[in-house]
N, C-alpha and C positions, 0 to 999 in steps of 0.2 A: 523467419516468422515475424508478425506486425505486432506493434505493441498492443493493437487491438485482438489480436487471435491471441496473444498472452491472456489478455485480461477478460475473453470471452473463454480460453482454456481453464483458467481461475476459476470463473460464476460454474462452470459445469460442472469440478470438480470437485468446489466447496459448497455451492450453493449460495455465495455471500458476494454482493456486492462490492465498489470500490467504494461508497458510502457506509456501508458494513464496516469494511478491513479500516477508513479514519473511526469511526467511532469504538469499536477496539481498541484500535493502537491508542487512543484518548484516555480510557477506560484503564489499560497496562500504564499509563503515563510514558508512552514513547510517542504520541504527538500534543503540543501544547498550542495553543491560540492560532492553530490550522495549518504548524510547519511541527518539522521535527525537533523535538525537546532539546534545548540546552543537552551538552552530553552524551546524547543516546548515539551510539554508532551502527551501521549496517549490518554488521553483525550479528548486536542485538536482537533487530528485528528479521533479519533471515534466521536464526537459530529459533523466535518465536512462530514465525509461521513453519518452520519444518515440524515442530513438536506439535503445534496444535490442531493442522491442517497439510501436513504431509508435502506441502511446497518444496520442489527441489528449487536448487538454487539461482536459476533463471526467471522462476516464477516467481519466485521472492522478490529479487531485487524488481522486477515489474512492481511490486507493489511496494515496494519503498519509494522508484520513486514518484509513484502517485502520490505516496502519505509527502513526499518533500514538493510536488507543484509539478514534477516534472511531467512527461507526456500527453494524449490528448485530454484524459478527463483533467491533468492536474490543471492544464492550460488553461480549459475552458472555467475551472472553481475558480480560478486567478481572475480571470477577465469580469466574470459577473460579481466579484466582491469589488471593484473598484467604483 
């Protein structure tokens, strides 16, 4: 599966964007100044998206590492803040 059919499997199933899940993770204080907070491990954040949006484990880490820059949307937030 593409990391885009992950993150299209996501919006279906939550209904929340990858603009959604950073401002969340902002909100919990597991993202700070548009990367991942001092501290905070993957863990964390896959254990908060299982409880609060039923995310198994492959779906999560897709979205961690969108909230850390990594794949295509994180590529593309990178590019246009430079």
């Amino acid at each position: 599966m593409s990391f885009q059919a992950y993150i299209d499997n996501i919006k279906a199933k939550t209904s929340k964007s990858p603009d959604d899940f950073r401002r969340i993770a902002e909100q919990k204080g597991f993202v700070a100044a548009g990367a991942i907070a001092p501290g905070v491990k993957a863990t964390q954040i896959v254990d908060w998206l299982k409880v609060d949006f039923d995310l198994g484990r492959g779906h999560a880490m897709a979205i961690y590492a969108l909230l850390k820059g990594d794949g295509p949307a994180g590529a593309a937030k990178s590019k246009s803040a430079r």
